[in-house]
Steps between C-alpha positions, in 0.01 A plus 500: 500500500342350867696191440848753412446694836398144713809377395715788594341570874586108527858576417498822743275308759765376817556111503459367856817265459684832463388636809750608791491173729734640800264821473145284543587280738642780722167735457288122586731489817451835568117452437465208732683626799310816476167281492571283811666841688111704457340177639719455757491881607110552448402169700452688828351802419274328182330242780428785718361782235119525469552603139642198361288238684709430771691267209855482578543422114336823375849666463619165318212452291486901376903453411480205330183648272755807414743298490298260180432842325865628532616203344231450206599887423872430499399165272318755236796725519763238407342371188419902376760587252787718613419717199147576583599609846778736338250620243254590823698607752454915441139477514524221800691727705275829346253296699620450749607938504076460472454313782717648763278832376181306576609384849548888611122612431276513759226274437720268309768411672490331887710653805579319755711626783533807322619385195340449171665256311207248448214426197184332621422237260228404761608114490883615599662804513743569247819718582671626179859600596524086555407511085736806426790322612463220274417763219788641621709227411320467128540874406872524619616212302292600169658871610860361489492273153346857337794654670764269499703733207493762732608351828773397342629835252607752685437657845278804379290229324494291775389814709265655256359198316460213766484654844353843495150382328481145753575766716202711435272165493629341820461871667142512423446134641710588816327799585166293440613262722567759769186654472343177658716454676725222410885568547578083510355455151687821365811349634453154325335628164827751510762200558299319189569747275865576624550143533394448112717758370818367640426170349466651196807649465467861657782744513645407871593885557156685443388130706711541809412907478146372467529315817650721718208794385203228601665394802481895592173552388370203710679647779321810467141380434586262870646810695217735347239241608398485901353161447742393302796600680281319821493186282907488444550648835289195648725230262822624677345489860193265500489486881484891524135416434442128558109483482510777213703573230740251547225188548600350211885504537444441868328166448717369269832544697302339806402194276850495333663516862267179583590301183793646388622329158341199564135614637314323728339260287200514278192598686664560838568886466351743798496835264163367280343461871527855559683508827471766696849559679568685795603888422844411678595187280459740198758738578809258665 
């Protein structure tokens, strides 16, 4: 009977010559560029930091170490069959329900900057909406082979029988995720799960209603926000608020303006030096 079931995970288990090529070397490209980009924006402020030793590879070193663990994960996940993950996936992403609970008690989870969206696992800190999105992705495809009858029968079914109780799920995730607060991660966990359905073959009519009702809802949970609305308000008009809100967005149009397509060559950017620019330059 062991030898029956090695047998069959063997035939389940992926083969690595049947892997995506085009899709691995663009995530190793993606990967590397993102490696050499932290060093070269960390190299100023790591060799200048008390906390990392005055090391300008601290930044470099730290990446690289996530980066090792990322990819040994990924490795594991490639040669798990596809069936165990289906077989799973409700009590991955129950867990996942469990752990978005866990982050909201006091005691438990960590807030920072007034939001509590962290686990202390005292070596790192772990934050779970990264996890839910990937259980996300699990649940909703188990959720649409169960359902795939249904999606495609008639438009009460599809109503009733596919989108009402994913409804009711995603709902109690979303307004999880709000409670921490974490709008971004609502927004991408809520594209998964649309984004899954119309792959698998969801009615387009109760889809394109379904978009127009979320792109309302997010509209109200922005305008019924202050902070929120400050956020999207500081996107449009970044130099409303140079040295606040819009920082970021700020910074990044000065850099672009420097560069422009091109850039200014590897390890000759001003923006990692933290510049401090006249008041006056900020607002031409």
């Amino acid at each position: 009977m062991r030898q029956i079931l090695y047998q069959a995970m063997q035939r389940m288990k992926p083969k690595m010559s049947a892997y995506d090529r085009g899709l691995f070397w663009c995530i190793t490209l993606l990967l590397t560029i993102g490696l050499v980009m932290v060093y070269s924006s960390s190299i100023a402020m790591a060799e200048v930091d008390k906390d990392t030793g005055f090391n300008s590879s601290y930044f470099l070193m730290r990446h690289s170490a996530y980066l090792v663990v990322g990819v040994l994960a990924g490795f594991i996940a490639f040669n798990i069959p596809t069936e165990i993950w289906r077989r799973y996936a409700p009590a991955l992403f129950i867990l996942g329900i469990v752990l978005l609970i866990l982050v909201l008690i006091p005691g438990i989870g960590r807030e920072v900057n007034g939001s509590r969206r962290w686990l202390s696992l005292f070596v790192i800190n772990l934050q779970p909406s990264e996890l839910v999105k990937y259980f996300v992705v699990l649940y909703a495809a188990d959720y649409s082979v169960r359902k795939n009858s249904s999606m495609t029968s008639t438009f009460v079914d599809s109503l009733t029988k596919v989108l009402l109780p994913l409804g009711v799920v995603m709902a109690i995730v979303g307004g999880l995720l709000l409670a921490e607060p974490d709008m971004g991660a609502l927004i991408v966990v809520t594209a998964i799960a649309m984004g899954i359905l119309f792959l698998a073959g969801f009615s387009w009519r109760i889809f394109a209603g379904l978009i127009m009702f979320l792109g309302g809802s997010f509209f109200a949970l922005i305008i019924s926000s202050p902070y929120r609305r400050a956020r999207v308000l500081g996107f449009l008009d970044p130099w409303q608020d140079p040295y606040g809100k819009g920082y970021q967005l700020s910074h990044s149009l000065i850099a672009f303006g420097r560069g422009e397509f091109t850039g200014v060559g590897l390890g000759l950017s001003v923006e990692k030096n933290s510049p401090i620019y006249p008041k006056r330059i900020l607002t031409f």
